[in-house]
C-alpha positions in Angstrom: 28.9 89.7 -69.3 25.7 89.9 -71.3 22.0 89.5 -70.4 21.3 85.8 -70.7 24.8 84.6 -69.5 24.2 86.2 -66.2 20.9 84.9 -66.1 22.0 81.6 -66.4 18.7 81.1 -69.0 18.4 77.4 -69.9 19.4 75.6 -72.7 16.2 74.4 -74.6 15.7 78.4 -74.4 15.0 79.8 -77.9 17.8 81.8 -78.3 16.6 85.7 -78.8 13.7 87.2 -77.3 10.6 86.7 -79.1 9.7 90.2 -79.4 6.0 89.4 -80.6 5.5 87.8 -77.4 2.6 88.9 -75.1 1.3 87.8 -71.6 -1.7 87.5 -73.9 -0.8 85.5 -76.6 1.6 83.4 -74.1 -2.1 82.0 -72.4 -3.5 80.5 -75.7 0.5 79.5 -76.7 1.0 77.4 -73.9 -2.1 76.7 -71.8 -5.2 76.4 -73.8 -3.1 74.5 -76.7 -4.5 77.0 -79.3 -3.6 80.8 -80.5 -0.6 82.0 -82.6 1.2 79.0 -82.4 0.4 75.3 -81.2 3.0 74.7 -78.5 3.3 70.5 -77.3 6.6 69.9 -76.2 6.9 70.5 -73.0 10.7 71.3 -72.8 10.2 74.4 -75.2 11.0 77.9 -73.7 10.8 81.3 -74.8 12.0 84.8 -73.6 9.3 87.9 -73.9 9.7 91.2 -71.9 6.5 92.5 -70.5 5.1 94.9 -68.2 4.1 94.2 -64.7 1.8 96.7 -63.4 0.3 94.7 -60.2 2.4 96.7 -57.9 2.2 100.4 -56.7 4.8 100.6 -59.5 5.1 99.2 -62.8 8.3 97.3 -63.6 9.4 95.9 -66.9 10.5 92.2 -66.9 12.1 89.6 -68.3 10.1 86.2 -68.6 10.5 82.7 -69.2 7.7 80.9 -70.4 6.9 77.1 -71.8 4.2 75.0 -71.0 2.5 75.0 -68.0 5.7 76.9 -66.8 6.2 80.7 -66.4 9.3 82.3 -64.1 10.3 85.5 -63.9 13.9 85.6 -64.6 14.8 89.4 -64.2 13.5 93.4 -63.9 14.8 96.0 -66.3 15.3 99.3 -64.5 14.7 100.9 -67.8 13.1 104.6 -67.4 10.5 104.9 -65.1 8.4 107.9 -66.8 8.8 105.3 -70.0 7.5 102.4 -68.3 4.9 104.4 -67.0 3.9 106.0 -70.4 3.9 102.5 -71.8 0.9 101.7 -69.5 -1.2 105.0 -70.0 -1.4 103.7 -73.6 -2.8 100.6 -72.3 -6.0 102.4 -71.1 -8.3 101.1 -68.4 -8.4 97.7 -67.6 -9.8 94.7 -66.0 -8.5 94.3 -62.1 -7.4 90.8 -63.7 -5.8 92.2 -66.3 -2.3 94.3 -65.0 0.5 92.3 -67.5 1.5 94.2 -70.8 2.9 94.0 -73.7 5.8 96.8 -74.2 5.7 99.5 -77.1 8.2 100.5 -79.7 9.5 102.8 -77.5 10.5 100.2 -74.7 11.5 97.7 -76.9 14.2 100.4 -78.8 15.3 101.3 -75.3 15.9 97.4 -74.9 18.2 96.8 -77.6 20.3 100.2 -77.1 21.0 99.3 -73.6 20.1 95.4 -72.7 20.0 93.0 -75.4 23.0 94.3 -78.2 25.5 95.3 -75.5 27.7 93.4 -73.3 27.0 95.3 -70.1 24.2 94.0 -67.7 24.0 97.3 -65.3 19.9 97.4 -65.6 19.9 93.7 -65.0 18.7 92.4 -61.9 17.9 88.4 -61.8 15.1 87.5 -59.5 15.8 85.2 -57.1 13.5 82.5 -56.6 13.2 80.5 -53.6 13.3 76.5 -54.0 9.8 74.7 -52.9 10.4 71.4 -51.7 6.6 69.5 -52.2 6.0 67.9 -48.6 5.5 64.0 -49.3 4.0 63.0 -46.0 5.0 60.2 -44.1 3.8 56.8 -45.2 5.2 53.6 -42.8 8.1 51.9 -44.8 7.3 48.8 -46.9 8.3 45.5 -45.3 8.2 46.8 -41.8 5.1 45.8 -40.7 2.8 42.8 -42.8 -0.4 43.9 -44.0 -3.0 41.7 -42.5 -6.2 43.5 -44.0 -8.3 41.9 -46.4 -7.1 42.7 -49.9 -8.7 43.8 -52.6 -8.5 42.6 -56.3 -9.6 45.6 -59.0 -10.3 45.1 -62.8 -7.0 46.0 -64.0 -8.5 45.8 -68.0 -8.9 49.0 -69.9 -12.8 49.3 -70.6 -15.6 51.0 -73.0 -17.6 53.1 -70.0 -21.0 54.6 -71.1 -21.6 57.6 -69.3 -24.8 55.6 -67.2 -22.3 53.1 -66.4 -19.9 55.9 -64.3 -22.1 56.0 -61.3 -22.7 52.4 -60.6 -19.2 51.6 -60.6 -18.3 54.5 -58.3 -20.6 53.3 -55.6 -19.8 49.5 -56.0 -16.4 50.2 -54.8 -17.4 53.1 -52.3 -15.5 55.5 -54.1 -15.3 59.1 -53.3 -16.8 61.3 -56.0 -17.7 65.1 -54.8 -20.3 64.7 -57.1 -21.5 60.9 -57.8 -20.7 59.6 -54.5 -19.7 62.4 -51.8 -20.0 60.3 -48.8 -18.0 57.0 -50.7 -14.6 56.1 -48.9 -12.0 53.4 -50.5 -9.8 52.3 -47.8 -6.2 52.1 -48.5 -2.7 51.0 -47.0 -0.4 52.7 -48.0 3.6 51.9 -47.7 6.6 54.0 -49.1 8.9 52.0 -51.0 12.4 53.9 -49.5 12.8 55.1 -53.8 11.8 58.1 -53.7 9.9 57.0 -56.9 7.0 54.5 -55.9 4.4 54.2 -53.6 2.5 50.8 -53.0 -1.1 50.2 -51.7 -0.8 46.7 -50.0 -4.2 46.1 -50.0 -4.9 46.3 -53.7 -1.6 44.9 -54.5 -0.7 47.9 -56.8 2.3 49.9 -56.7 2.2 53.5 -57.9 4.3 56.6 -59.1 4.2 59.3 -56.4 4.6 61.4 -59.4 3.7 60.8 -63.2 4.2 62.0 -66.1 4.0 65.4 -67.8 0.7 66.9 -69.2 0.2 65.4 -73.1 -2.4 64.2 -75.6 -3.7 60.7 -75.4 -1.1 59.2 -78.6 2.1 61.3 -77.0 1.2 59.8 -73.8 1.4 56.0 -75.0 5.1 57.0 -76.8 5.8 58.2 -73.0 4.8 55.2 -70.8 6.9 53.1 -73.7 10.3 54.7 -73.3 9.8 55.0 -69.7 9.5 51.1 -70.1 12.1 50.3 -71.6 14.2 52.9 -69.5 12.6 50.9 -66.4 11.7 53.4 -64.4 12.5 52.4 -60.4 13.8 49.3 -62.1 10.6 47.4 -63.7 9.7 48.2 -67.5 5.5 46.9 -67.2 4.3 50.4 -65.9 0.8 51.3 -67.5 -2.5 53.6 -67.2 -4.7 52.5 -64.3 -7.8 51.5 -65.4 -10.5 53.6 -63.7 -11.3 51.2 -61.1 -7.7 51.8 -60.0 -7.2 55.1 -60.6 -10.5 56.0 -58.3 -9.1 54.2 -55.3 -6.4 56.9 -54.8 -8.9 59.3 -54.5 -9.3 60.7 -50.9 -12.4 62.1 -49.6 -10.8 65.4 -48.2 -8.5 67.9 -49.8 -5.0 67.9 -48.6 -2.7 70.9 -47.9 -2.1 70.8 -51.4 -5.6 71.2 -52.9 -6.0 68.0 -54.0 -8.5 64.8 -53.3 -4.9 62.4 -52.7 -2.7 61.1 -49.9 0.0 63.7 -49.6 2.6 61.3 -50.5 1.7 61.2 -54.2 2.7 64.8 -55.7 0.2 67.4 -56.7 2.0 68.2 -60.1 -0.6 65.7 -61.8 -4.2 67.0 -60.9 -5.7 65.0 -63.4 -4.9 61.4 -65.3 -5.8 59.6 -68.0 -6.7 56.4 -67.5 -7.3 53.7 -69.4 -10.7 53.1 -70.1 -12.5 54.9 -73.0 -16.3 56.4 -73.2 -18.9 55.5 -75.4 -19.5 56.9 -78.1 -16.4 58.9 -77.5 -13.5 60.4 -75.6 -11.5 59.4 -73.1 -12.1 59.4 -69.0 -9.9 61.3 -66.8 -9.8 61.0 -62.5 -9.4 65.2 -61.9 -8.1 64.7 -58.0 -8.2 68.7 -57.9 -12.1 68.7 -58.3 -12.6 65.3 -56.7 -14.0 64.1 -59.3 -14.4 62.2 -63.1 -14.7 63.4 -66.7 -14.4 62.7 -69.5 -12.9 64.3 -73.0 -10.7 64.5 -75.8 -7.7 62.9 -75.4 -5.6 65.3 -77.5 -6.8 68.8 -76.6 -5.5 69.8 -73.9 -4.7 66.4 -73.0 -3.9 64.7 -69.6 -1.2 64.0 -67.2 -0.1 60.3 -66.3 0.6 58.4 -62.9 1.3 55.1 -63.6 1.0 51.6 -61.9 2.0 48.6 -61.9 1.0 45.3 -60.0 3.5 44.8 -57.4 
């Protein structure tokens, strides 16, 4: 059995290793959306072997890397005094910088006894343990009537000036760790039994407790469309919040998970587009991670959806 049928490596793999692959040049490929190549689709993977010198030992590796996704699929027992050799021509370097690229020699060794030949006795996979995110625990919807006083929000996508920001943040009370750290929006919350949706009763919203994948503003539209006509927990009118709506999930204290949200919405979206724009330009995003709102381009690097819906 060869390397990548006993790895089990996916299927939107690129098949080979990309030998000019480094943990370098795999930063500006796949998060800071520049470099040697321009990387967007999220699916995309690609195989590099590198060097992992963070350990007493250095080890050579196998990696798997896309966007905003790395995993470490095996290590190569290849020769220590030639793993070690590989890292001597490295020189010094940076206490944050302990990932290399391999040399020629390496890389021959590689083909001669890993990647051209059917037997996988250097192989070992790396087994990775499963994290479950913890939800929380929300009451179930329809088990107990909401009798606070509601709230409507502006559900229209806007043109905010950058003056404008505050004012808005602190007629709604709003938490803001920089515009309005002591604001509070009070929800009430209820878990729809989906797995999918959450919905706040008191602003008559309901919610993904997930979202959608990191993209640029236009690729983010063409996303919120096919989930639509998919219909997604089985309604097809999903949209951006508008900021008014996307602020009134943010918490004023940092969950378990390091971000500024109820932990029944997931921490795999730190940051959202919504759908107002700025004046003269940009887009605003709600950055739950920071606590806070910004705004930016809308195509480099992008933002990360969670979408509502009026329930």
């Amino acid at each position: 059995m060869g390397l990548f049928q006993r790895l089990l490596i996916s299927d939107s793999t690129i098949k080979g290793i990309d030998w000019g692959m480094t943990p370098d040049l795999s930063f500006g490929t796949f998060e800071s959306w520049g470099g040697r190549e321009r990387i967007r689709n999220n699916q995309e993977r690609i195989c590099y072997f590198f060097i992992d010198n963070w350990g007493e030992e250095p080890k050579l590796c196998l990696m798997e890397r896309g966007v905003k996704y790395a995993k470490v699929l095996a290590e190569i027992a290849a020769p220590v005094e030639m793993v070690k050799e590989c890292v001597r021509e490295q020189g010094s370097s940076s206490q944050f910088e302990k990932s290399y690229a391999i040399n020629a020699k390496l890389k021959q060794w590689l083909l001669d006894n890993v990647v051209e030949v059917e037997g996988d006795e250097y192989v070992t996979p790396v087994a990775l343990a499963i994290v479950v995110e913890n939800m929380g625990l929300l009451p179930k919807s329809g088990v107990k009537p909401f009798t606070g006083s509601r709230c409507a929000l502006p559900t229209e996508s806007a043109v905010i000036n950058d003056e404008d920001l505050e004012p808005l943040i602190k007629h709604w009370n709003f938490f803001d760790s920089v515009l309005n750290p002591q604001g509070k929006f009070d929800n009430a919350l209820v878990d729809n039994g989906d797995g999918l949706t959450i919905t706040d009763e008191r602003t008559g919203l309901m919610w993904q407790a997930g979202g959608l994948e990191i993209a640029s503003y236009r690729t983010m539209q063409r996303h919120i469309e096919k989930l639509n006509e998919e219909g997604f927990a089985g309604f097809h009118d999903w949209r951006l919040p508008s900021m008014e709506e996307g602020m009134s999930l943010m918490e004023p204290e940092m969950n378990s998970k390091g971000v500024y949200l109820n932990p029944c919405f997931s921490k795999e979206q730190p940051f959202i587009f919504v759908s107002a724009k700025r004046k003269p330009g940009g887009y605003w995003f709600i950055d739950y991670k920071q606590g806070r709102v910004f705004w930016s381009s809308g195509s480099i690097p992008g933002g990360f959806g969670r979408l509502c819906r009026k329930a």
